[in-house]
N, C-alpha and C positions, 0 to 999 in steps of 0.2 A: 421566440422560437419559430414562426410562420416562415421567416426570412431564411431559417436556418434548412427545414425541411421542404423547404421549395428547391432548394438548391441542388443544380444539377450534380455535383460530386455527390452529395448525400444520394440522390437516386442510384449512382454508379456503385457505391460502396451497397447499400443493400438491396441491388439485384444478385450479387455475388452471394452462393447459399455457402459459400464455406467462410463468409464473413458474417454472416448472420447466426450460422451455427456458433462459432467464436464467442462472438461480442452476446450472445445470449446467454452461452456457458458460465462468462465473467458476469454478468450481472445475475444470476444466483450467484452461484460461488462467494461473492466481493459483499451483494446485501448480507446471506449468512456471517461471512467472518469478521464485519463489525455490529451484525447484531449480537453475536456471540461475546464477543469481545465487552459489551455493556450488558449483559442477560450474566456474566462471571464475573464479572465484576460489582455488579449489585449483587447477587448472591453473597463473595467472599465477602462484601464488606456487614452486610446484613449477619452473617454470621462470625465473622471478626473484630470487626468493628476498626481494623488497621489499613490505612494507606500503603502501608509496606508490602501487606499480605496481597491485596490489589493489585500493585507493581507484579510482585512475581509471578502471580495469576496469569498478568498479561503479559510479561514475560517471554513465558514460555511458550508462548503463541510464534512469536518470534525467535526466537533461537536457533531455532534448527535452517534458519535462513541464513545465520552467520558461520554455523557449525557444516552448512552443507549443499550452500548456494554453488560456491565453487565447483563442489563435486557435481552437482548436478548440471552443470552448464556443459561439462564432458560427457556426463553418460547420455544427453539426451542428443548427442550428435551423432550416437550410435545406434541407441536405441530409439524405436518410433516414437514420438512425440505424442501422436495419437495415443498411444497404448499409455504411457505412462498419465496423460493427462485424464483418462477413463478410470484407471485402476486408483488414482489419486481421486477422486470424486468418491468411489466405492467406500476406500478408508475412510474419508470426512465422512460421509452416512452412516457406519460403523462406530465410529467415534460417540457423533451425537447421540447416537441412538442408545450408547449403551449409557452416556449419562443420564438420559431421560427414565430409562428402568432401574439405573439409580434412584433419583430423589422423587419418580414413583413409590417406588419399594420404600420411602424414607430415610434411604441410609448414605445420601449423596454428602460427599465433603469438600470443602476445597481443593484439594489435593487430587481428587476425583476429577472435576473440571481442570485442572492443571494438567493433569494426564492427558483426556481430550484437547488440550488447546495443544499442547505437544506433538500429538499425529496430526490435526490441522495444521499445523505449520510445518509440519514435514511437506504436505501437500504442497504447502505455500511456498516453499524452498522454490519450487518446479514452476511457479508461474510465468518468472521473467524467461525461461529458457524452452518453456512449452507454449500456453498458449498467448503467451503477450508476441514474442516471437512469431508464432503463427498468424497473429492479425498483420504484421506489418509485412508478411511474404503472400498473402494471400490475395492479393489486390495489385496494380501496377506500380511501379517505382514513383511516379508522378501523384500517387494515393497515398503512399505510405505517410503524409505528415497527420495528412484529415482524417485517417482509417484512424492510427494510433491517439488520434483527438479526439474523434468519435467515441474512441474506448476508454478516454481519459475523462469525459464527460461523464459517460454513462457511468464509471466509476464513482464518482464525483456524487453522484446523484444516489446507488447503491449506499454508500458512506453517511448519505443523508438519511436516507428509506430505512437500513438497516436500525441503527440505534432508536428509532422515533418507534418501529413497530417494539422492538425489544423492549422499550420503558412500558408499553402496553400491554403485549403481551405476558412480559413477567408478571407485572402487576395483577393481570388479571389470573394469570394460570402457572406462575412457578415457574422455579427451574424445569421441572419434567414437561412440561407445555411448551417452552423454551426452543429446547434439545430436541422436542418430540418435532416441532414447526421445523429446524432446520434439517433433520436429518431426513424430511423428504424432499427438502426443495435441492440438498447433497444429490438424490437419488434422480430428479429429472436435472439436471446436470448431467449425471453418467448416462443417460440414457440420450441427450442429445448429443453428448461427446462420440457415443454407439455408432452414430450415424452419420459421422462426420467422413468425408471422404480428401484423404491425405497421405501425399505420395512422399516421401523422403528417400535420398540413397543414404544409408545406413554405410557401417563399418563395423566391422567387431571390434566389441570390447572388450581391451585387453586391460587391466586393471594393474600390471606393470607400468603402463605408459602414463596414467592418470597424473602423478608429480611432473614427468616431461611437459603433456599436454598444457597441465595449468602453470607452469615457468613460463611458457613460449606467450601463455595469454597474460601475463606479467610484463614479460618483455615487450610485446607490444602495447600495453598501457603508459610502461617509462617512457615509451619510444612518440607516443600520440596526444598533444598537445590537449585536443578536444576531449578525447579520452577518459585522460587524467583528470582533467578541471570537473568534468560529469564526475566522476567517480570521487572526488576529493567533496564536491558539494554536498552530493548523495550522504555521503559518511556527515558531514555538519547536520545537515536538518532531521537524520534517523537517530544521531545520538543526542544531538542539545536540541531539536523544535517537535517534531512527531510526538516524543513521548508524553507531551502535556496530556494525551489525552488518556493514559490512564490513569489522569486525577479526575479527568471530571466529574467522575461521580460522587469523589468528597466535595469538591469545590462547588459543585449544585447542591448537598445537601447541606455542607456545612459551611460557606461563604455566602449563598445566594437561600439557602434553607427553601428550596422549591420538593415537590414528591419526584417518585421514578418516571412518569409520563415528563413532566417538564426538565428531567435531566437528560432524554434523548434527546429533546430539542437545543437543550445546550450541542450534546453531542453530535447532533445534525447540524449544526450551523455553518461550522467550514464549508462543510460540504457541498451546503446549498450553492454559496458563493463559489466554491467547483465548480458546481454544475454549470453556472451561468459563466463563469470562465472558460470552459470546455467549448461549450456552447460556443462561444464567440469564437475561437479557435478552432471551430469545424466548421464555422463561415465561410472560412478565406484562409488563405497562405499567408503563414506569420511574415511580415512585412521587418519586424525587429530579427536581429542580428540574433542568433542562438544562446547565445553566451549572453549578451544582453537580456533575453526573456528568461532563461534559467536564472540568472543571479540575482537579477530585480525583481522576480516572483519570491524567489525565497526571503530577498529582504523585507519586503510586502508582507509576509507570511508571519514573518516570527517578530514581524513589530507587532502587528495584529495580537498575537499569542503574548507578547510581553503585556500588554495594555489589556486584557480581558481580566484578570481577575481584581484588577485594580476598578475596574466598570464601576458605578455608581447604583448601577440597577442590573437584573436581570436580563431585561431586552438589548439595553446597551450593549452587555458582553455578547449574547446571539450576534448581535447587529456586527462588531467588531471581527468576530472569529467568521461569519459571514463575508464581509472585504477581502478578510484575509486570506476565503478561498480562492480567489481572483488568482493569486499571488503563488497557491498550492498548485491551482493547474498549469498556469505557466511551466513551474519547475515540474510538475509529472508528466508534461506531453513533451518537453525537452531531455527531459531523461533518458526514454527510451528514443527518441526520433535521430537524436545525433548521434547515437550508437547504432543505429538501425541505417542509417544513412550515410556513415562515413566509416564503416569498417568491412573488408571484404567478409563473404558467407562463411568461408571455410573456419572462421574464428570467431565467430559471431555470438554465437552458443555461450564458448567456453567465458564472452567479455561478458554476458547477459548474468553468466554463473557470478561473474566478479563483482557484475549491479548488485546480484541478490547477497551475497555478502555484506557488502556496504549499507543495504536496508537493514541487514540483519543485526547490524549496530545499536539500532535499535533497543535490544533486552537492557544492554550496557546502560541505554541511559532510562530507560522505564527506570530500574533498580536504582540509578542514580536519582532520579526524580523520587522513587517512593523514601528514601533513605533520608533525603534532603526535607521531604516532606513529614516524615516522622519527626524531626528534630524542630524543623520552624513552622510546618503548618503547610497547605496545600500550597496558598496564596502566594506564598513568598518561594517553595519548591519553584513552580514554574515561571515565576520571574526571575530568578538566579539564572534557570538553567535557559533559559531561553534568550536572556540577555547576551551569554554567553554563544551560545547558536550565532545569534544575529553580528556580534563583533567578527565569530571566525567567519561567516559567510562575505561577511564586507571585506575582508584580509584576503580570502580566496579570492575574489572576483580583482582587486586589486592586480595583484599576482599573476592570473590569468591575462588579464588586460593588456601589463607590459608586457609579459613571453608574446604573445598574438601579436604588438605589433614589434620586438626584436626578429621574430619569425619573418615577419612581413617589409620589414625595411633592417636588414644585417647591414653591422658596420663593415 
């Protein structure tokens, strides 16, 4: 990392205070909503004792990203970015807080936390379209690949941080010490969001135009080569690869039989490898072809994910899910960076709405993975579904390959 923070980009990106305020907002925010994510998920299964009950837990954390990504890619070209991305922080501390005087009080239920992961992810709707958006305008065009790397890191690292504290924390203090932990780290979020200074020209929102607005950012996705391929991959690894991880917490207590401390460390392992992916991708300018580093991360990724519950041991699988985050950051810094770099401003918003959509896919296959996983068992849930991932992503990038060069040499 010595190599990474000597380097003169990294000084550029944070002398810049509206990148620093950003990238600081996302790393609460990002730690909370996968500590949360393992603090509700050890809860329901603690009191369920089902894989399914799991799934929709974690679910609904996600939902509202598929139910209202789109819309929100429209409204936040209208409305400030700023303001929405404050009052969404507000709600998340709201959320928390009231589950934590829940299972204070003792009377907290599944469905209770499912409620809160619900308005959390309504926040979460708004990320790709407020402040993920915001890092990649805040800085020069020639910063945009390393600013949104930086932040894909730092993410990367949050995804670690978050479930490692939450296996401890729960442990030691409950759901209501959980809930009670994030909904202040919610509240210095809002309070740095406060003091963020951010200029947008706005437009009125006219709520008639919203189905026009999100057709025309349809039409140009049919119409955009790159586009499509980001948004077609996006949809593979949010429905058949991401949602392995809400098994983890069966799959560490009852394939690897470890306690809640060594089941975040399961669940921090990708991440780790994130981070050290990120890391090296805020080095330096990606030297591989876009479409190359998107499709061979992902296939990196979800072999990774295929081969972990098969592991022989414990460490093994960390070690595994670990490489495989290598392979996660590629695909998450290419995600946004080719959308952020090859589509004009004016529709930028409404395609960032259409990313969060495509994550939003995500619930789809949680539910499919806990369904799957009712019937065969955790182990065998995530090698199905992730097998399955890994085939369509090799098909896309196929497919991809030939259109790029019939584009590039027409008969």
């Amino acid at each position: 990392m010595s190599a990474v923070l000597s380097n003169s980009g990294l000084r550029t990106l944070l002398s810049s205070a509206a990148f620093l305020r950003l990238w600081s907002i996302g790393n609460c925010v990002n730690t909370m909503r996968w500590f949360e994510v393992l603090s509700a998920a050890l809860f329901t299964l603690d009191v369920t004792g089902s894989g399914f009950a799991v799934a929709v837990v974690s679910a609904a954390r996600t939902m509202p990203m598929f139910l209202l990504g789109a819309f929100s890619g429209v409204v936040t070209e209208a409305v400030n970015r700023k303001y929405v991305l404050v009052c969404g922080q507000i709600l998340a501390c709201l959320s928390s807080a009231s589950v934590a005087l829940l299972a204070w009080a003792g009377v907290a239920q599944p469905w209770h936390v499912a409620a809160a992961a619900l308005a959390s992810g309504t926040v979460w709707s708004t990320e790709m379209a407020t402040r993920r958006r915001m890092v990649g305008e805040c800085v020069p065009s020639h910063m945009v690949s390393r600013a949104l790397a930086m932040d894909t890191m730092s993410n990367s690292f949050t995804r670690l941080l978050g479930p490692m504290l939450a296996g401890v924390i729960y442990q030691r203090l409950g759901l209501a010490g959980s809930f009670g932990f994030s909904a202040c780290i919610y509240a210095v979020a809002a309070f740095l969001g406060s003091g963020l200074r951010y200029r947008q020209d706005i437009r009125p929102l006219v709520l008639g135009n919203v189905p026009r607005d999100l057709a025309e950012g349809v039409r140009y996705v049919r119409g955009d080569l790159i586009i499509g391929g980001v948004l077609a991959v996006t949809i593979a690894m949010n429905l058949l690869g991401f949602p392995y991880s809400a098994l983890v917490a069966p799959i560490g207590r009852e394939v690897f039989h470890v306690s809640p401390a060594l089941v975040g460390v399961l669940a921090a392992s990708e991440s780790f490898g994130g981070f050290l992916g990120g890391a090296l991708l805020t080095s330096r300018e990606p030297a591989i072809n876009g479409r190359v580093l998107m499709v061979g991360g992902s296939i990196l990724y979800l072999a990774c994910v295929v081969a972990m519950p098969l592991a022989p041991g414990f460490w093994i699988a960390c070690g595994l899910l670990a490489f495989g985050g290598f392979g996660s950051a590629a695909f998450a810094n290419m995600q946004t960076s080719l959308i952020v770099l090859h589509t004009p401003a004016h529709i930028r918003s409404r395609l960032m709405g259409l990313l969060t959509v495509c994550i939003g896919m995500g619930p789809l296959g949680i539910l499919l993975m806990g369904t799957v996983a009712d019937f065969l068992g955790p182990m065998l849930a995530v090698d199905i579904v992730a097998s399955t991932g890994f085939v369509s992503v090799c098909v896309i990038g196929v497919v991809w390959r030939r259109r790029e060069r019939a584009y590039a040499y027409p008969s």
